[in-house]
C-alpha positions in Angstrom: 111.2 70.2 31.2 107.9 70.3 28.9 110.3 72.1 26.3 111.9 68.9 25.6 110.3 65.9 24.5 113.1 63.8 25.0 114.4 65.1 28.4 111.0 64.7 29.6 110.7 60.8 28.3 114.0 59.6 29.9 113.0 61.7 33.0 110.2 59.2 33.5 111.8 56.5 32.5 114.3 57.1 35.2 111.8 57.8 37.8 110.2 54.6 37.2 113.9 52.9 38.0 114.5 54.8 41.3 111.5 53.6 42.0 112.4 49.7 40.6 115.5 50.6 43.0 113.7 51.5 45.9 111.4 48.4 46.3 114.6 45.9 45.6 116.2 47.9 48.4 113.1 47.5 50.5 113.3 44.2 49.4 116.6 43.8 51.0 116.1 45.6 54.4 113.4 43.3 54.9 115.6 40.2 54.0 115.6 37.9 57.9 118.0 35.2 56.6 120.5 35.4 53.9 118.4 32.9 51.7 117.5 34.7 48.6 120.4 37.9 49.5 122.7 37.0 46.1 119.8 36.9 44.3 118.2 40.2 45.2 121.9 41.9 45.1 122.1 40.5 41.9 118.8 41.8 40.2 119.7 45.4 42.1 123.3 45.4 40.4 121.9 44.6 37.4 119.1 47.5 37.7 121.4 49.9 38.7 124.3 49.5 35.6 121.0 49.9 33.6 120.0 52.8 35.3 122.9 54.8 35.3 124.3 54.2 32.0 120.8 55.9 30.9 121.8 58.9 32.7 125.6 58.6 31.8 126.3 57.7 28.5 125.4 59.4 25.1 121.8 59.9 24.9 121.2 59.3 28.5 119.6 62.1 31.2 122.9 64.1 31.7 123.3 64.9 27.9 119.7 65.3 27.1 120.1 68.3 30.2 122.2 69.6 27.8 122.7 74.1 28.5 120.6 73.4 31.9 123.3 71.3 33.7 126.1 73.8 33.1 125.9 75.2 36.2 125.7 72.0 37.8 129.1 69.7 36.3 130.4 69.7 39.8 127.0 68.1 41.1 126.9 65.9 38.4 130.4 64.7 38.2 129.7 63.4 42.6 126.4 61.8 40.8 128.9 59.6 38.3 131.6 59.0 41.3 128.7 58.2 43.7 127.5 55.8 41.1 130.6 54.0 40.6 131.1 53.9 44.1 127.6 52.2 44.8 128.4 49.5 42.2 131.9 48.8 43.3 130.0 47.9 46.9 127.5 45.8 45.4 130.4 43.6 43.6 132.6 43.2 46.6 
């Protein structure tokens, strides 16, 4: 990825929200009452629109991949399904 600046920057940026994501979800598991549940699944909703609209939409991970990801569309396009499949559980 060291061939492009940008790719690289976004690809940080993103690891640094997986990991945002992972300690929420942590967060979560280790929830032993429901006080303080809306809250958390409020900040993780809120995290994850974030974080997948940066690898989604113009600008974001998946066009900044560019020629690299042409052998991967079908991988990507489960990524985007799985992604509005995550937050449709989150709002229901």
């Amino acid at each position: 990825m060291s061939d492009s600046p940008h790719l690289e920057i976004i690809y940080k940026d993103l690891q640094n929200e997986h990991h945002r994501v992972m300690k929420l979800v942590d967060r979560l598991r280790a929830l032993d009452t429901s006080s303080g549940l809306i809250s958390l699944l409020d900040q993780l909703r809120t995290l994850l629109i974030v974080h997948f609209a940066r690898e989604q939409l113009p600008d974001g991970f998946y066009e900044a991949l560019g020629e690299r990801a042409d052998d991967r569309r079908d991988e990507i396009q489960t990524l985007v399904e799985d992604h509005g499949a995550i937050l449709s559980s989150i709002n229901t």
